[in-house]
PDB file of N, CA, C and O in Angstrom, chain B, residues numbered from 101:
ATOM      1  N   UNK B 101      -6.616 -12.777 -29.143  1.00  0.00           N
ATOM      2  CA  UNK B 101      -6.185 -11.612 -29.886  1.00  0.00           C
ATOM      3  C   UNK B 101      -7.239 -10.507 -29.862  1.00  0.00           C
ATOM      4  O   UNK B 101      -6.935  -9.496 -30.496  1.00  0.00           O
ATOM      5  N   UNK B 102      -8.626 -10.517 -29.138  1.00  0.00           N
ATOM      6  CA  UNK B 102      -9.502  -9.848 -29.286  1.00  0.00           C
ATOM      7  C   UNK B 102      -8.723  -8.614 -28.891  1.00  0.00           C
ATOM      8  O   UNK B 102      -8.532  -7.699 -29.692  1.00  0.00           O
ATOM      9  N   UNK B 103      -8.089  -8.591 -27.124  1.00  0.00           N
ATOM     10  CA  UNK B 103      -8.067  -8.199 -26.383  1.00  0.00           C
ATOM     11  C   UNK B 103      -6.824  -7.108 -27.054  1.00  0.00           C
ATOM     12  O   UNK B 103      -6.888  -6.002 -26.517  1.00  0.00           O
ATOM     13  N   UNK B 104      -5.800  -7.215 -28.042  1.00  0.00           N
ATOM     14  CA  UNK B 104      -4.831  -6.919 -28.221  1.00  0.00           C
ATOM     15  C   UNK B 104      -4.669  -5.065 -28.328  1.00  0.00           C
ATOM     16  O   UNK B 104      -5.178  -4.277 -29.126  1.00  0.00           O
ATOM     17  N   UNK B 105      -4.240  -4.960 -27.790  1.00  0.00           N
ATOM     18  CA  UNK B 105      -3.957  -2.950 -28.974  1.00  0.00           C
ATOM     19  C   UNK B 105      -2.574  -2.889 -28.565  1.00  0.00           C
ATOM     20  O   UNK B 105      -1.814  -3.435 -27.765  1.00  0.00           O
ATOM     21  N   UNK B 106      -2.571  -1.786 -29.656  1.00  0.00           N
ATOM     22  CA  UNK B 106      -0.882  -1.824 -30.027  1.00  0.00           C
ATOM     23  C   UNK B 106      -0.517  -0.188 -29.804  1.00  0.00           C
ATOM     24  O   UNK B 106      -1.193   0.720 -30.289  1.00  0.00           O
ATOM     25  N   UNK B 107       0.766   0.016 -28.916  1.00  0.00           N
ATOM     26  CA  UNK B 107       0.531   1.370 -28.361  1.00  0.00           C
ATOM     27  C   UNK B 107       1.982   1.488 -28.697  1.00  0.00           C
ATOM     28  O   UNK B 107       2.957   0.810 -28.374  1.00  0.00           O
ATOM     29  N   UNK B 108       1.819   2.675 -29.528  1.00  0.00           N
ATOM     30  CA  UNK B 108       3.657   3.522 -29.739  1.00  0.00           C
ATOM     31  C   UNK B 108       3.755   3.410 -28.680  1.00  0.00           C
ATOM     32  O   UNK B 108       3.025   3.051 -27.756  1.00  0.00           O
ATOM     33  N   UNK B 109       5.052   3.847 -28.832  1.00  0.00           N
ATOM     34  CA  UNK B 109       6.115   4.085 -27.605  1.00  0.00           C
ATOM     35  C   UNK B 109       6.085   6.196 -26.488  1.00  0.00           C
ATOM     36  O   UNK B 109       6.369   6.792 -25.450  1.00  0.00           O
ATOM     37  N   UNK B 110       5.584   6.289 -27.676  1.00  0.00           N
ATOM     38  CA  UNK B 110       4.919   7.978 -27.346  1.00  0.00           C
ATOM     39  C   UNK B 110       3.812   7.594 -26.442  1.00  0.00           C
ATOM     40  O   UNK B 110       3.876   7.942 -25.263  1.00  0.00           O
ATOM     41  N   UNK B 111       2.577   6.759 -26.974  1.00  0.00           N
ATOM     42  CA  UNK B 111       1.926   6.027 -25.771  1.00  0.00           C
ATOM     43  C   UNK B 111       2.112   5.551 -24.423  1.00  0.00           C
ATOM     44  O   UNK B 111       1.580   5.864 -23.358  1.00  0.00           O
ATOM     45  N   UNK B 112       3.000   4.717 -24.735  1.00  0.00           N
ATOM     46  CA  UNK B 112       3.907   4.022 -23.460  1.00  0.00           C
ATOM     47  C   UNK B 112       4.606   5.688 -22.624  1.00  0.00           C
ATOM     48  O   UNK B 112       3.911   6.387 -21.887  1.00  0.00           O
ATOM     49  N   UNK B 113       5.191   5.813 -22.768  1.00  0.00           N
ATOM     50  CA  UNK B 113       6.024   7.071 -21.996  1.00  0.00           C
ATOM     51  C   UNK B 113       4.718   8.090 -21.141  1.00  0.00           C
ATOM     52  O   UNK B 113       4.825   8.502 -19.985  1.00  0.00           O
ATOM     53  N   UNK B 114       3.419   8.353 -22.149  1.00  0.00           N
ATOM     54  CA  UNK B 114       2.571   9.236 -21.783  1.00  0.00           C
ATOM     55  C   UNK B 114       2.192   8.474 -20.200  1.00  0.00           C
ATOM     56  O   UNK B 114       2.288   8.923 -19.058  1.00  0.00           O
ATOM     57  N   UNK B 115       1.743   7.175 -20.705  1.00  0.00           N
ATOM     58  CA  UNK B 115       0.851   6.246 -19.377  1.00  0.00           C
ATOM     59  C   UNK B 115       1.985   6.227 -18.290  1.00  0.00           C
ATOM     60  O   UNK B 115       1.613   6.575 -17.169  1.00  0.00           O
ATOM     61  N   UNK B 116       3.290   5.884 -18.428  1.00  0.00           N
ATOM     62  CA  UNK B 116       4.486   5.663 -17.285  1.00  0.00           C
ATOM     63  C   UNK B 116       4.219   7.495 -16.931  1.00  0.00           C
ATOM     64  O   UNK B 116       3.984   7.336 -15.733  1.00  0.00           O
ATOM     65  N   UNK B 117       4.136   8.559 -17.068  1.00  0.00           N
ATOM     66  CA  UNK B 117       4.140   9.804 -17.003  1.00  0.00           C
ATOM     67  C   UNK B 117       2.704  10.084 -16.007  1.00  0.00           C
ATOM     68  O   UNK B 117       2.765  10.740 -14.967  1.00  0.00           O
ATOM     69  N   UNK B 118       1.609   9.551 -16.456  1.00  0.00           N
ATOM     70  CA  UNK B 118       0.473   9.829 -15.854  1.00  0.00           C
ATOM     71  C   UNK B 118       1.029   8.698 -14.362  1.00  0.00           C
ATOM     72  O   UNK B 118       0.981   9.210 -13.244  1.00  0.00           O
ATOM     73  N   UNK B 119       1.368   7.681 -14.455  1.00  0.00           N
ATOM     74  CA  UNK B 119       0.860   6.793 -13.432  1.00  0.00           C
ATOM     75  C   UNK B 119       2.149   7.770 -12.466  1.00  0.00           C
ATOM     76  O   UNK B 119       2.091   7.724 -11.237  1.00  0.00           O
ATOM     77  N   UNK B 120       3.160   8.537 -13.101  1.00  0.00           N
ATOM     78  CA  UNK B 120       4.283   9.299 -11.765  1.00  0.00           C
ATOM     79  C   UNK B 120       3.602  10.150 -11.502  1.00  0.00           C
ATOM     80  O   UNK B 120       3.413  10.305 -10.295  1.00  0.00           O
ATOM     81  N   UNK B 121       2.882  11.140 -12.490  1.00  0.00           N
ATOM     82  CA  UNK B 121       2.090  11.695 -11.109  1.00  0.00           C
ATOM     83  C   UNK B 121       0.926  11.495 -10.508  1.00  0.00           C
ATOM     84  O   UNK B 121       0.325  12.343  -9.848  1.00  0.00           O
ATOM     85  N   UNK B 122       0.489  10.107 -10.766  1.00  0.00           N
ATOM     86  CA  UNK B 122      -0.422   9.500  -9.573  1.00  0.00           C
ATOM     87  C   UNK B 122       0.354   9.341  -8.054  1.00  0.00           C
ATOM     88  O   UNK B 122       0.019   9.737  -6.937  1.00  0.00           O
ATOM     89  N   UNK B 123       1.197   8.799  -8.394  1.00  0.00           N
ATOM     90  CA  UNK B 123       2.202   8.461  -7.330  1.00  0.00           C
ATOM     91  C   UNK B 123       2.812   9.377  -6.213  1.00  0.00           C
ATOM     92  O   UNK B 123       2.988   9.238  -5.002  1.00  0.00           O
ATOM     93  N   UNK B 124       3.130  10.640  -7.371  1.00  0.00           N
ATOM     94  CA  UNK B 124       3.521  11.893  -6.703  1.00  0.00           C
ATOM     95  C   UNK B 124       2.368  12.342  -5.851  1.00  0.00           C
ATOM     96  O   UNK B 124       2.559  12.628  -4.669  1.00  0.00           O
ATOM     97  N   UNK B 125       0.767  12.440  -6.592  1.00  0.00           N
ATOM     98  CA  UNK B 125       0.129  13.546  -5.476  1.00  0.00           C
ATOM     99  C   UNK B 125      -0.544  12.375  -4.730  1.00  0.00           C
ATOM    100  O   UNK B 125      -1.376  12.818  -3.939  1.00  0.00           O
ATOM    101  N   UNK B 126      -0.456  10.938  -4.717  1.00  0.00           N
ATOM    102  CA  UNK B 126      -0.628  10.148  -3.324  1.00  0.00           C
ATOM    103  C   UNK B 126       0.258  10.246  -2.255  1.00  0.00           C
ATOM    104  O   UNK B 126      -0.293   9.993  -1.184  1.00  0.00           O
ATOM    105  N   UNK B 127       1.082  10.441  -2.197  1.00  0.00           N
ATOM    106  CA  UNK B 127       2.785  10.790  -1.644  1.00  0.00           C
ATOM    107  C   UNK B 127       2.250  12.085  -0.968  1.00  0.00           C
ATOM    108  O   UNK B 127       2.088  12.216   0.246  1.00  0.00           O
ATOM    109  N   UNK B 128       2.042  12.856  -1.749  1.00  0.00           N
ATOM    110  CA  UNK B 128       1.786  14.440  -1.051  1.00  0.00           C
ATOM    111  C   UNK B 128       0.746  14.279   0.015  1.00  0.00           C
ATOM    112  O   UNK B 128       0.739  14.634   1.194  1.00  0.00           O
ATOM    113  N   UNK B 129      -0.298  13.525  -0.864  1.00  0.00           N
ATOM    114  CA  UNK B 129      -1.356  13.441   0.170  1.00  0.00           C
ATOM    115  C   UNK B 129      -1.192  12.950   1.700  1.00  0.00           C
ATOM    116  O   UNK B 129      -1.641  13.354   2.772  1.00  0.00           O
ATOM    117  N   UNK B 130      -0.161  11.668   1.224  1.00  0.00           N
ATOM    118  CA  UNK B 130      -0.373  11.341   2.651  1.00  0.00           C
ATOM    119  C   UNK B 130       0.472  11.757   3.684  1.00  0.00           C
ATOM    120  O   UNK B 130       0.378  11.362   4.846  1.00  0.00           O
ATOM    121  N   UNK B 131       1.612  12.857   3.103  1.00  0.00           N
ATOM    122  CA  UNK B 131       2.665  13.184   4.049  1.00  0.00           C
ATOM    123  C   UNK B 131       1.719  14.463   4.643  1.00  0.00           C
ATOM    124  O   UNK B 131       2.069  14.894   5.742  1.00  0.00           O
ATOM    125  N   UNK B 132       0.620  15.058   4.036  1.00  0.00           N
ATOM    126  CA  UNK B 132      -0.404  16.350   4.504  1.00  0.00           C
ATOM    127  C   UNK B 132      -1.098  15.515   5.506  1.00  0.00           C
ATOM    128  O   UNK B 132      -1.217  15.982   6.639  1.00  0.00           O
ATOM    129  N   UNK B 133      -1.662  14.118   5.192  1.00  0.00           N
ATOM    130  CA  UNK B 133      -2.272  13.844   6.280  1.00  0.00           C
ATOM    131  C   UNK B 133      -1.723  13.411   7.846  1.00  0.00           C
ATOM    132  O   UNK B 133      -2.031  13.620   9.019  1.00  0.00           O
ATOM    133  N   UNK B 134      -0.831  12.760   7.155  1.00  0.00           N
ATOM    134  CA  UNK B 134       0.097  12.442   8.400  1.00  0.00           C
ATOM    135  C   UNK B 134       1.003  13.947   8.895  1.00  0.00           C
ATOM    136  O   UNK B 134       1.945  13.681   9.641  1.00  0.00           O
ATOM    137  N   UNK B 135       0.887  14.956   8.680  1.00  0.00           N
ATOM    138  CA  UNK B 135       1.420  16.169   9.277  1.00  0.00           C
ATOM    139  C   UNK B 135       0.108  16.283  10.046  1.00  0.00           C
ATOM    140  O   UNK B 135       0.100  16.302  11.277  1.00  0.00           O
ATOM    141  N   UNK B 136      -1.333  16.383   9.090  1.00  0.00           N
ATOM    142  CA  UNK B 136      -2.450  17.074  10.174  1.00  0.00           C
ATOM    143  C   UNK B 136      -2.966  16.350  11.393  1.00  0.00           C
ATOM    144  O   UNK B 136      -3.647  16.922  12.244  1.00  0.00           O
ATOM    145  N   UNK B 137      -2.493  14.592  11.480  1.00  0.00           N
ATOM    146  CA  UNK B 137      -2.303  14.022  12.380  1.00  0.00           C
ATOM    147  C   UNK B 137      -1.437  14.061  13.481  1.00  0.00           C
ATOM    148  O   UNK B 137      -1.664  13.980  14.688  1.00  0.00           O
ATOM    149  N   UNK B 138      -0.631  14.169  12.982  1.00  0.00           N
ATOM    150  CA  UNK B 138       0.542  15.019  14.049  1.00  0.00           C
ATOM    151  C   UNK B 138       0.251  15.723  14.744  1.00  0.00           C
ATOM    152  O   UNK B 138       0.248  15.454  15.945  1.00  0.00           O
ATOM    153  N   UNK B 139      -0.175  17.128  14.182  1.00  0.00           N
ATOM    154  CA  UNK B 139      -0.348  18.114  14.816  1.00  0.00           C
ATOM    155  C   UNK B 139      -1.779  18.027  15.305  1.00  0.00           C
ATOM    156  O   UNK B 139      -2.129  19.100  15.796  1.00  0.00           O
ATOM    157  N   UNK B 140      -2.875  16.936  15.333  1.00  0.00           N
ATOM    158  CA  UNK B 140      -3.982  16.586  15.927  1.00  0.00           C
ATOM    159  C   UNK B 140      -3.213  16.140  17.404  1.00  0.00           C
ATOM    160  O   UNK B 140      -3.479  16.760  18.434  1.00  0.00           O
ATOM    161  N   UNK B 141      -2.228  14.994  17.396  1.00  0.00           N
ATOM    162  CA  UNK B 141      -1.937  14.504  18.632  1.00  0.00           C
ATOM    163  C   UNK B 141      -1.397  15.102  19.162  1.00  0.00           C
ATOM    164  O   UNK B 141      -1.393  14.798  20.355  1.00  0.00           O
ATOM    165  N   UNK B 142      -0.720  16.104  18.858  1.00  0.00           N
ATOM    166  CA  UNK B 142       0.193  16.969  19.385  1.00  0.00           C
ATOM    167  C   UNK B 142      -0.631  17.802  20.528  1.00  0.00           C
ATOM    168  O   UNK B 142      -0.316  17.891  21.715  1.00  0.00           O
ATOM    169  N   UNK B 143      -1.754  18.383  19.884  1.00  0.00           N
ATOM    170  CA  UNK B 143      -2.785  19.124  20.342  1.00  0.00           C
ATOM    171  C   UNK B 143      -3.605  18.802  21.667  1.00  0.00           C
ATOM    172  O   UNK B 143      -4.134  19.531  22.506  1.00  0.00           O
ATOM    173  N   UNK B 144      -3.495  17.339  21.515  1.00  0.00           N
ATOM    174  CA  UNK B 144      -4.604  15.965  22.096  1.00  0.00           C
ATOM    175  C   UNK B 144      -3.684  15.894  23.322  1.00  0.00           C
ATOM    176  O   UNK B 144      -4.120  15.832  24.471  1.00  0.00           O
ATOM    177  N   UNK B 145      -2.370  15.908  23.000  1.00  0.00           N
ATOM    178  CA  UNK B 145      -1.302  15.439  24.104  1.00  0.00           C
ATOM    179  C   UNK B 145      -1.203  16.811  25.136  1.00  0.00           C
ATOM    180  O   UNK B 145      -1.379  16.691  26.349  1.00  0.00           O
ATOM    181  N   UNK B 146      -0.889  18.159  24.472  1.00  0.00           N
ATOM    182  CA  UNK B 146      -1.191  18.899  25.377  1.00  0.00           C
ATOM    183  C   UNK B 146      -2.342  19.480  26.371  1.00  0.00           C
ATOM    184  O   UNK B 146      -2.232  20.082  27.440  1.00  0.00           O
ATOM    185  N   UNK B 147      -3.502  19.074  25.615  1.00  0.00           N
ATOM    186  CA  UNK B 147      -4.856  19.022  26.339  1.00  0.00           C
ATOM    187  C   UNK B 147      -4.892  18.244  27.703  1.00  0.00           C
ATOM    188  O   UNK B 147      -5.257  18.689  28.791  1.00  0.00           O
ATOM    189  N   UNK B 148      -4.365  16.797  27.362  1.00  0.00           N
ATOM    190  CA  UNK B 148      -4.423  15.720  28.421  1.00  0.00           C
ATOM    191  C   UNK B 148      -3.111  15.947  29.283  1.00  0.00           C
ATOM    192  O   UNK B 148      -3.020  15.615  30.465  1.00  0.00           O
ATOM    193  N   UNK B 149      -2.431  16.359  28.783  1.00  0.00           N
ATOM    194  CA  UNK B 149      -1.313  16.869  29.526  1.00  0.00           C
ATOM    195  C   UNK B 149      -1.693  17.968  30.852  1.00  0.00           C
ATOM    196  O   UNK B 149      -1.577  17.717  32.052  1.00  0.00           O
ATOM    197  N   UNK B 150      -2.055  18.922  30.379  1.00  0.00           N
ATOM    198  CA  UNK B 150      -2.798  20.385  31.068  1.00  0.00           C
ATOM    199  C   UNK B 150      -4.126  19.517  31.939  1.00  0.00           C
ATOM    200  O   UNK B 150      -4.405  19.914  33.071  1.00  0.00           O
ATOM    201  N   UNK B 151      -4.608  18.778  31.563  1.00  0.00           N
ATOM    202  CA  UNK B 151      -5.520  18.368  32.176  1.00  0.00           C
ATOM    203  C   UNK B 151      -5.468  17.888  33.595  1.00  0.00           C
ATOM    204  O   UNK B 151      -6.127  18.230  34.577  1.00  0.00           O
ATOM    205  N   UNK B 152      -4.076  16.602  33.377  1.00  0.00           N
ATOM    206  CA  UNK B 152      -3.541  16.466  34.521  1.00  0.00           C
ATOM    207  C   UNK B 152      -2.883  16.829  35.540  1.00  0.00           C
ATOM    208  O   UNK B 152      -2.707  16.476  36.706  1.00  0.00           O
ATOM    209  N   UNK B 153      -2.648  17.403  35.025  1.00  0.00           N
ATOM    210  CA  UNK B 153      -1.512  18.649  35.560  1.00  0.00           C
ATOM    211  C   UNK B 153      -2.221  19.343  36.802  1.00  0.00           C
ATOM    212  O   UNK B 153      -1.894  19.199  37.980  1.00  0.00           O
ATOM    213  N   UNK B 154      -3.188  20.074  36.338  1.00  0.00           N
ATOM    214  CA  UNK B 154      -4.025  20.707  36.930  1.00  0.00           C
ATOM    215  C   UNK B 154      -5.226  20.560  37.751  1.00  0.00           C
ATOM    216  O   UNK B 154      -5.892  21.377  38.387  1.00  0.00           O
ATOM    217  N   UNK B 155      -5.373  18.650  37.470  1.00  0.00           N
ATOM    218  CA  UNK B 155      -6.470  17.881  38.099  1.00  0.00           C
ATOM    219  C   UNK B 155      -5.448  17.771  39.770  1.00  0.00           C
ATOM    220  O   UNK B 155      -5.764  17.943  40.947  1.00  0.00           O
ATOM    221  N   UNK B 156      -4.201  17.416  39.097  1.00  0.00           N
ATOM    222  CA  UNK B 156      -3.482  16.722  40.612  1.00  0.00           C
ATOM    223  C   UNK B 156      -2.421  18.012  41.296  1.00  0.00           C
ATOM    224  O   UNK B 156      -1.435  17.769  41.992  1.00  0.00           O
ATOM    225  N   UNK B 157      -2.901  19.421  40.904  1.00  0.00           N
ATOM    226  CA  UNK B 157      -1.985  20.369  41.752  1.00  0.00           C
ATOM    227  C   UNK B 157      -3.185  21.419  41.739  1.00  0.00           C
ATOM    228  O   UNK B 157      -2.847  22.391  42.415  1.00  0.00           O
ATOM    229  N   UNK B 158      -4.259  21.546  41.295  1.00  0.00           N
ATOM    230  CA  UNK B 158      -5.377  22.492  41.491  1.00  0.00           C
ATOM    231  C   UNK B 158      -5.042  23.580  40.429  1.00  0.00           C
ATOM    232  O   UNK B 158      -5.948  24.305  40.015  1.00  0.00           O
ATOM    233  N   UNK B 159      -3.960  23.694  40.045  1.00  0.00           N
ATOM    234  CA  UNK B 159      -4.078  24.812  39.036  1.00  0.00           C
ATOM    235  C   UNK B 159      -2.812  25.601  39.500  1.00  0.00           C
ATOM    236  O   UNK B 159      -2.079  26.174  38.694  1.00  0.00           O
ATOM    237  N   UNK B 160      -2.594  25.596  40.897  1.00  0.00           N
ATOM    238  CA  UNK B 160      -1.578  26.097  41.802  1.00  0.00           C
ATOM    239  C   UNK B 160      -0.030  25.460  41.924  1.00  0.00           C
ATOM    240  O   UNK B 160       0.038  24.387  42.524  1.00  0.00           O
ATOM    241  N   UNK B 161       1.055  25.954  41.476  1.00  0.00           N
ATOM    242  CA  UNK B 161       2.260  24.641  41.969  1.00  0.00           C
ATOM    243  C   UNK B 161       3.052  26.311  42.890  1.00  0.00           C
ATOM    244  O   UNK B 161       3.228  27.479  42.544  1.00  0.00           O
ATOM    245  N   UNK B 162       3.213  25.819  43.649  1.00  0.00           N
ATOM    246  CA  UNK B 162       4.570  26.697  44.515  1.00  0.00           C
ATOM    247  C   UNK B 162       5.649  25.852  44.714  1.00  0.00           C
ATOM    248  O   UNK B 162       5.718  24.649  44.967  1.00  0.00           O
ATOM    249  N   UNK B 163       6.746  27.001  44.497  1.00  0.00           N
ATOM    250  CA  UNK B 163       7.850  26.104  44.830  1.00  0.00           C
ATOM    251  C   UNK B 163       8.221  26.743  46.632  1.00  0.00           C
ATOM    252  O   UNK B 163       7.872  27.748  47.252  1.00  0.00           O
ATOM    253  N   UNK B 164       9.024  25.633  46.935  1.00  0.00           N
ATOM    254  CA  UNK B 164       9.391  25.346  48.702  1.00  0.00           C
ATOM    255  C   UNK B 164      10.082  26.096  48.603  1.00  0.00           C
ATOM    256  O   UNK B 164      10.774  25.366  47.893  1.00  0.00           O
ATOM    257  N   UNK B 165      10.559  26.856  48.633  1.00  0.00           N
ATOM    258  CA  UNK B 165      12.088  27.517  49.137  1.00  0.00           C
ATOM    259  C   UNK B 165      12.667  27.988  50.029  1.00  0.00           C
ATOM    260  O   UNK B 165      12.792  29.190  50.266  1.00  0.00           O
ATOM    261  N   UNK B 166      13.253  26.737  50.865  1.00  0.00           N
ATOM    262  CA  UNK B 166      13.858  26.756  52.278  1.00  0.00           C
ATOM    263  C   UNK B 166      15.175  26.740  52.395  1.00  0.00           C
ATOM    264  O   UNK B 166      15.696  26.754  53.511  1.00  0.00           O
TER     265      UNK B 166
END
């Protein structure tokens, strides 16, 4: 019984209230991080993309037109 405390119900509602918007700005957070990841690979992909591109045609593409 040391351990006991006794919490209105005004209590109760406040703590369920704080822990939603814990929830909410972890949520936010990680949909910001996972956007700035995105748009990291996105970035990463066109780099290596252009890279190759240009390693295996010199920079130059012509088209044939016969």
């Amino acid at each position: 019984m040391k351990n006991f405390t006794y919490r209105s119900h005004d209590e109760k509602e406040n703590i369920e209230e704080i822990l939603r918007q814990r929830k909410r700005k972890v949520n936010r957070q990680q949909i910001v991080a996972a956007t700035v990841l995105g748009v990291i690979l996105i970035i990463l992909g066109l780099y290596v993309g252009r890279k190759v591109v240009y390693s295996d045609f010199d920079g130059y593409i012509h088209v044939d037109a016969n």
